[in-house]
Structures are given as C-alpha cells and as structure tokens.
N, C-alpha and C positions, 0 to 999 in steps of 0.2 A: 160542936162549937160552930157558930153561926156569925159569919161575918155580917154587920149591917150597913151593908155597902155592896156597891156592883162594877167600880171598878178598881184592881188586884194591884198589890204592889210587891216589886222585885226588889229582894234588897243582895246586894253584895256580900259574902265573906272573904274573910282575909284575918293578917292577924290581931286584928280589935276585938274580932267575932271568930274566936275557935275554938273555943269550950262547948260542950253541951248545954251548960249554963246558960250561958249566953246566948246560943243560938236559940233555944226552948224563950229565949226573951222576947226578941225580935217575933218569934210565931206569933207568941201573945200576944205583942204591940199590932200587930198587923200583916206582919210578910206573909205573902202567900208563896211566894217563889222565890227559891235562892240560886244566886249566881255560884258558880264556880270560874273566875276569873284564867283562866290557863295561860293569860298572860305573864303571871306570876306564879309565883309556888310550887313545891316538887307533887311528883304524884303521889307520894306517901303524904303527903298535906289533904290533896283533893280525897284520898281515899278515907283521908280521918273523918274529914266533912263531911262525905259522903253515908260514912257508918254512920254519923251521931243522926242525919238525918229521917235515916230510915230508921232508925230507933226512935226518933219522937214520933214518926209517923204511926207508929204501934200505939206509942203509948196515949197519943191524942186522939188516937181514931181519927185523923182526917189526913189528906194525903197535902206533903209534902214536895212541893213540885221543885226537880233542879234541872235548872240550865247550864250549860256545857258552853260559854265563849272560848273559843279560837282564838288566838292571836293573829292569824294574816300575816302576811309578809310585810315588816318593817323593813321598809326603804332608808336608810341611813349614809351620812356622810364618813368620810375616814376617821383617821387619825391625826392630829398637830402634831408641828415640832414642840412647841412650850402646851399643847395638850388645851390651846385655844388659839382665836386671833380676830382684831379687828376689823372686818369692811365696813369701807367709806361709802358711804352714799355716791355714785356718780364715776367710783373708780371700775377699769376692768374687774373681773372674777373669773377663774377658767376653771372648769370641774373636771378630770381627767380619770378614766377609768384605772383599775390599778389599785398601788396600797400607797403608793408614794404618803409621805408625811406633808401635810398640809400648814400653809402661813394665811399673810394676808393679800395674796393676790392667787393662789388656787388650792386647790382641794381634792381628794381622791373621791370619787363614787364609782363604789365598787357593785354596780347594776348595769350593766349591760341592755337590758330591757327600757329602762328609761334614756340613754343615747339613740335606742331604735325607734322611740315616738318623740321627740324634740324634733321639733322645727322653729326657725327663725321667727322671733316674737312672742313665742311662749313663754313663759313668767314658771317660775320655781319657789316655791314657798320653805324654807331652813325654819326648822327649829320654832311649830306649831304657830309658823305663820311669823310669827318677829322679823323677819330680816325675806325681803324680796328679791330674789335677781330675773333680768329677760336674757334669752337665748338669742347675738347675733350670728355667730355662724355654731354650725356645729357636726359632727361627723358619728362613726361608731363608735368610738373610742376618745371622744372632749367634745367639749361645749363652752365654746367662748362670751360668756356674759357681762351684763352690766350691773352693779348693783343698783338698784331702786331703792328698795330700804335697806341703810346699813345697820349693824350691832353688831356683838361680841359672838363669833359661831365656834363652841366647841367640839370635843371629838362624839362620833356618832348623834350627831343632833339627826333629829328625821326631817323626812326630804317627801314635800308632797308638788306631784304635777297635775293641778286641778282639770286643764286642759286636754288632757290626753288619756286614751286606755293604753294602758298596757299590758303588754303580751307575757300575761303572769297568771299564775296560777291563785285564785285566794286561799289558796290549802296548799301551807309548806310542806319538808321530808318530818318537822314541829309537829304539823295540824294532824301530819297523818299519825304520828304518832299518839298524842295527844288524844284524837277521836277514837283509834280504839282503844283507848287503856279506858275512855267515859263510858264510850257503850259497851264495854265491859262489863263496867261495872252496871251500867244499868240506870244512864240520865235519860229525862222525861225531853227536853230539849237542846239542841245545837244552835247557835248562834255564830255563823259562816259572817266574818270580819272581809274586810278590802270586795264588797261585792261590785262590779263593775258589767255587767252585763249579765243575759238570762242563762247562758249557758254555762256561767261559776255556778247559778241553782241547780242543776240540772248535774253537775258534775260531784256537788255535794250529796245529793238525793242518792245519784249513785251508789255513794261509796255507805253515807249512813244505813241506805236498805230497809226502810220502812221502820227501823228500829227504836228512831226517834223523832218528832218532830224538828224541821228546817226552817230557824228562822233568819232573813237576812239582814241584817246591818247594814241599812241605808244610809253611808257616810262619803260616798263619793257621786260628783256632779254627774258623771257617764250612766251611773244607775238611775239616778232621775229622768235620762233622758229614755228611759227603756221600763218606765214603772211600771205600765200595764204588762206587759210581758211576766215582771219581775213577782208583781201580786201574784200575778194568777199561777206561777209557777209554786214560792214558796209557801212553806205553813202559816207563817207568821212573817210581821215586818216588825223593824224595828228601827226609829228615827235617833242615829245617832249623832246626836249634834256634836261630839268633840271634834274628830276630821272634816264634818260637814260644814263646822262652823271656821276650819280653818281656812278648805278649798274654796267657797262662796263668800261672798263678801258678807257681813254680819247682817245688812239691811233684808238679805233674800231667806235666808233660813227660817224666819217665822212664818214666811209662803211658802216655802217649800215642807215644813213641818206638818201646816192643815194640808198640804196637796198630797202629802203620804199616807194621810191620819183619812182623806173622804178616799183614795182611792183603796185602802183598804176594809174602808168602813162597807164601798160598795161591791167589792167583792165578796164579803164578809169574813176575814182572815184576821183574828188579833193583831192589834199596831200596838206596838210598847213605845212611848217617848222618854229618851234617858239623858242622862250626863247635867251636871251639872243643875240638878234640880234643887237641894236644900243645901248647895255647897259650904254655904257659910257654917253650919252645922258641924263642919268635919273639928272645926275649933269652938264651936258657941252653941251654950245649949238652946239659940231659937233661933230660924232662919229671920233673916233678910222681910220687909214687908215684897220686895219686888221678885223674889225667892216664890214664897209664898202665891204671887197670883200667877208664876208661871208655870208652879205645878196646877193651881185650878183652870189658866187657861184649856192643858191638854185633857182634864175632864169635861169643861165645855164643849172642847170639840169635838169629845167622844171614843180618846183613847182608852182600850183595853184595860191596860196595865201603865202604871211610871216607876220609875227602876232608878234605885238608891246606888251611887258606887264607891267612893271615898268615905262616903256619908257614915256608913255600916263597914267598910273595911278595914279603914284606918281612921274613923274620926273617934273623937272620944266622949263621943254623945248618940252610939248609935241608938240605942232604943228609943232614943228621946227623937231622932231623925225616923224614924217609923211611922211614932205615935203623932208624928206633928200631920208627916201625909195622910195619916188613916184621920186623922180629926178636918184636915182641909176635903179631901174625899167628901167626906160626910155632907162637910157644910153646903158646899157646890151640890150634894146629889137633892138636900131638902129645898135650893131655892126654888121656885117656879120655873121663872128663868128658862133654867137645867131643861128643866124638862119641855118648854114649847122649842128650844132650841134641840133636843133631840128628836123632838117629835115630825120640825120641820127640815131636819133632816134624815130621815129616814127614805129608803130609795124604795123603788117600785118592785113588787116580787118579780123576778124572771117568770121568765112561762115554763115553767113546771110543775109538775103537781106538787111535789117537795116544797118550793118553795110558796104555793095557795095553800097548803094544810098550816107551813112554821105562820103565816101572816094572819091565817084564822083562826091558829090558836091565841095568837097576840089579841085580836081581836074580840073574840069570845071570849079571853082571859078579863077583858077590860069593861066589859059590857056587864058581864054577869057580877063581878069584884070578887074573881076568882082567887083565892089564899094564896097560889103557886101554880104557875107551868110545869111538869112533868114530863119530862123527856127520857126515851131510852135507845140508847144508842152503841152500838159495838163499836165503832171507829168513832164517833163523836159528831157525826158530821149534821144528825140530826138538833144538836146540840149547839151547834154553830150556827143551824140557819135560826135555829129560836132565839142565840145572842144577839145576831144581826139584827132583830127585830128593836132590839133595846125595850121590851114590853115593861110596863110601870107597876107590874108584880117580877116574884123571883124566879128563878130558872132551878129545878132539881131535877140535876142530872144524873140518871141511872145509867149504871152500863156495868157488864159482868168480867169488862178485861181492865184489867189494873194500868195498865199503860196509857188507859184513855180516863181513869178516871183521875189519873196524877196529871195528865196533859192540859185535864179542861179548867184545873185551878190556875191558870193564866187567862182565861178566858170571859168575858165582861157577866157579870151577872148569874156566874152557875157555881152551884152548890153542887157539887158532886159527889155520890154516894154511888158505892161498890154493892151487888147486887147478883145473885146468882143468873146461869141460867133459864130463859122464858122461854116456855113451851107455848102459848096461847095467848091471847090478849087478853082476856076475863084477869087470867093469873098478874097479868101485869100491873092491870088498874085495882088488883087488889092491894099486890108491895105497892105499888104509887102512891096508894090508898092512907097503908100503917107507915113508910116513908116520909111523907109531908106531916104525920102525926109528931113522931118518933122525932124528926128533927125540927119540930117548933116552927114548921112554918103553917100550921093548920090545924082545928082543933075539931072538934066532933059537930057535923051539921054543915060544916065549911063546904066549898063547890073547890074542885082543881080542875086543873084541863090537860088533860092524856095525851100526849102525843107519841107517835113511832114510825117504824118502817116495817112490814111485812110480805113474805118471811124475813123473822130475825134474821138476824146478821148478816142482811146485806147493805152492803154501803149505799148509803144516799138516797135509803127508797123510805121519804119520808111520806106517808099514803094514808095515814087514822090521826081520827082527831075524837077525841071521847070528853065530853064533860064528867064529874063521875061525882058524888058524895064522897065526905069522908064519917067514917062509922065510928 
C-alpha cells in the first residue's frame, strides 16, 4: 500500500479509536503513525492498542509506527474549600507551599521547584493561561502576587511559569514507569513532554538506550532558547503548540513554529507540528476553512509529519479527521508553489561525503526522471539524509532491522520496506531493482538511483551512488 504523499500523519488513540476496526480505519484514511497518549489510560488500554497494531502491521504488510507520549510533570494548584474560587483582577493572591485549602485570596502549590525560580516580576499563567498573577515578593515556601487577569480558579488547575527553568526532571517516578512498560513492549518512538533544556535530552537517551527513537516536545520558551543544542541532540522534534501557545503570547508561536520546523529541516531531524490542527472536527464532520490552511501552512514549510489528538481520540468524526488531512496533504504537495518554496529552501550539503552522494542522488534523481530514490540503511540514517533533501521523486527505504523500518514511517517522503541482509552492492541494486517494481513505484525500462553506505552496517557512511535499470 502506497501512500501518494510525502508528508506522514500521526493520529491519536483513545477511547473513540480502540477497536481493531477502527483503528484498521484510520490506517486506510491515512495515519501513518499512532500516538499512544500515556497521559491517559491504563497500561492494559496501551497494551490493547499496542497488540491490535502489530496485528494490522502483519496483515497490511506495511509497518505501523507507534509513539510513546510521556506525560511530564504536571505542575498543579491545590485544593478549595467550596472546590473553586474567585480572583479579582488587581486584588492580592498568595500561593503558599503545603496542602492548606485554597479561597479567594490564596492557594496551596504544592511544588517546591517553582518557589526556587520565582523572582519579583515574574508572571504565573493558572489554568491554560485564563487567569494571570505577577510575583511581588516571594520566598521558598510563598509567593505574594497580584492578579493581572482574574477568573474563577479551581482545584488542581495547571500552573505554568513561562519565564523560568526549573529545576525538574521531564521524566516523573510516572514517566519512568510508563517508559518501560512501552519499551517493553516494543514502541518505534518516545516523546519526552516539559523539555526545557539539552540535558532532559540527554537524560531521556539515557534511560531509553537506543531502543527507541527521542522525540522532544518543544512546548516550553527556555527550550527555544537552547534549539540548536536541542536538534542536534534529539531524534525528532516536535512543535507543540498547546503549552507553547499558552507560555508565549499567541502573536509569537507562528515564528516560533517556522523557527523549529527550518532549524530542524537543517539539521535534518523529522519536525511534527501538532495540537489543535482540525479541532473543530472533534464535533463536526469538516474542519474550520482557517483549520484547514493551518495544517497546509506546516506543509508549506516543510513539516515531516502533523499529528491528530482529540481529533482521532475522542472526536466522533475520526476517520473523517484523517481523511481531510491526507486530502489537504495532497492538494499542497501538487501546487507549484510547494514545491519552489521547498526547493528554495533546501540548505547546503555539509562537507561530507554522506551528505555529496544523499544531494547527488537528489540530483541525478531529477535530471535523469528517475521513478524512485533507493536507499539502504541499517540505522536509517542514510535515509534521512535522502529525506533532507526533499527530492521531487519518492524515497524507498530498504533496511533489514525492523526498528528502523517502523521508525522511518514518520519520516518526510519514505516508503519503507523490510529487506534481508546484503552481502554486496550488485545484490543490492538487484532487491532495489524488483523492490521499486513490486511496490509500484517503477516499471520495466524505468531508471532508479541506488544509494548506500559500505560496508553495510555502518552508520552514517553514506559513500555509492548507482543509477541502475529496472528489468
């Protein structure tokens, strides 16, 4: 099955989407990759999901990619005495560590970490941004505020401090649990929630262990301020607008979106943009027109992937939320447009060989109107720098470990097929050969263009470039 598209879409489950039925639906609309939300749901839930996946992955013959969200550490308010309460615009507010019961002049927050970076002036966002307070004095144990914007703040509303890092782990006693009962079982991807600087990447890597790909959840401003670090550490990024758009003001997150989407593009690391894409959907069987152009914006500018969450979890129109992005997908990839705006973006190779072979097979792919690129890659990484290239034919990616070829269905423009191992190059451009036959993207007489590393299986030694017939 042959997606006619290059870039992937992530859709969520939950309980809208947990039958085999159902989920077999969403494949066919479109999804290439499915969330496992661990925010919710028990692990007897994730492990249902998880089976019926790998069971359509048999029966479809094409891989089934799943990601593994974390949760992060939810920062939260107390408890009320009446279980809510009023702040006035302009009145004090005092937040005090502890469990005490909360009214309308203060509140328990029971985080210790966030008393340790408040300083005088800082601004506290309640309850996804509704209700403002600034910090005028404050200690380790309270914070004397003012409200700025008032409303009605209930018990455990979340508490975000756009302004500061803190001295937190993005991986609860939750996450750790959580991570291994996934890679347990056996997900293609991690998605590491609350990232705030390079060394939550670094701490995640750790612990996952090569096992699975590390993608991180660009939702907080301090991660912005450390992206290049942060690319080049993780596997993947991912622009999450729901906390991003609560900590920054709403006018900066569309800059700050292309600023994630180019410094990922030049690294060459898959960029997912999510949240809130065909929200309207989760009630109505067609999005929104402004819905609509701002999932083709993030194909404009070149995102990987864009990823479904209420849409396909709990909305009651998932398929129909699939089928709209796989059909906007489309329309954006046939404009012109599309393509001199990808074109004029595209960055320079680095000075490596790897990276002169992935740009002249783009190259010689385009000149000659080669059927398909042909990549073979045991890590993927050859595979990557071919995506990077965004070349105006498809990418089929060979590679004989299952882990990389369930991984690289997240990734812009590749077809991945599972493939024994290669002893020789000849042997190779011969499967490359009946491969591009086999899966319809080339027919008898066609030209493809071979690419690899030699010797196999070593990472990143991207070093032949073969034009080849196909027979």
């Amino acid at each position: 099955m042959r997606r006619r598209r290059n870039a992937k879409i992530i859709a969520t489950l939950g309980p809208g989407t947990s039958s085999k039925e159902q989920i077999a639906k969403l494949f066919m609309a479109g999804a290439d990759v499915f969330r496992l939300n661990f925010s919710h749901g028990s692990h007897e839930d994730h492990k249902r999901s998880y089976d019926i996946l790998r069971e359509l992955e048999n029966e479809f013959n094409r891989p089934l990619c799943i990601l593994l969200d974390l949760q992060g550490p939810k920062l939260r308010v107390g408890n009320f005495e009446d279980g809510k309460a009023e702040l006035i615009t302009g009145n004090p507010f005092r937040l005090q560590l502890g469990e005490t019961l909360g009214n309308d002049v203060g509140a328990s927050l029971p985080h210790p970490e966030i008393f340790a970076a408040l300083k005088p002036e800082m601004n506290l966002l309640l309850d996804d941004g509704k209700i403002e307070l600034r910090v005028q004095r404050c200690g380790e144990d309270y914070a004397e505020t003012m409200v700025v914007t008032g409303g009605v703040l209930s018990n455990h509303k979340g508490v975000n401090v756009p302004s500061a890092i803190l001295e937190l782990s993005p991986i609860t006693e939750k996450d750790h649990k959580d991570l291994a009962f996934g890679l347990g079982l056996g997900v293609d991807w991690v998605a590491l929630s609350f990232v705030q600087r390079p060394e939550d990447i670094i701490e995640a890597k750790r612990l996952v262990a090569g096992r699975a790909g590390v993608l991180a959840k660009l939702e907080k401003p301090s991660a912005i301020e450390h992206l290049d670090e942060i690319v080049e550490l993780a596997d993947a990024l991912m622009v999450a607008r729901g906390d991003l758009g609560v900590e920054l003001p709403p006018e900066d997150v569309p800059a700050v979106q292309k600023q994630i989407i180019y410094a990922s593009r030049r690294a060459g690391k898959p960029v997912v943009v999510a949240t809130q894409m065909l929200e309207s959907m989760i009630g109505a069987p067609t999005p929104t027109r402004a819905e609509a152009s701002d999932v083709a914006t993030a194909i404009y500018d070149g995102a990987d992937a864009v990823m479904l969450s209420g849409e396909t979890a709990v909305g009651k129109y998932p398929v129909e939320a699939v089928s709209m992005m796989d059909r906007i997908i489309k329309r954006v990839e046939v404009d012109p447009l599309y393509r001199k705006i990808t074109d004029s973006e595209r960055r320079a190779p680095e000075h490596t060989a790897s990276d002169a072979i992935s740009a002249a097979a783009r190259q010689t792919a385009e000149t000659i109107s080669a059927a398909v690129i042909v990549t073979f890659s045991s890590s993927g990484s050859t595979t990557l720098r071919a995506a990077r290239e965004r070349p105006t034919v498809p990418i089929l990616g060979l590679t004989p470990i299952l882990a990389t070829y369930r991984k690289m269905a997240l990734t812009w423009g590749v077809h991945s097929l599972i493939t024994k191992d290669l002893t020789s190059f000849s042997e190779m451009v011969e499967i490359a050969s009946k491969a591009a036959r086999q899966e319809e993207f080339a027919a008898s007489g066609d030209s493809i263009v071979v690419t690899a590393g030699v010797p196999f299986g070593t990472p990143g030694a991207t070093n032949i470039l073969r034009i080849a017939p196909v027979e």
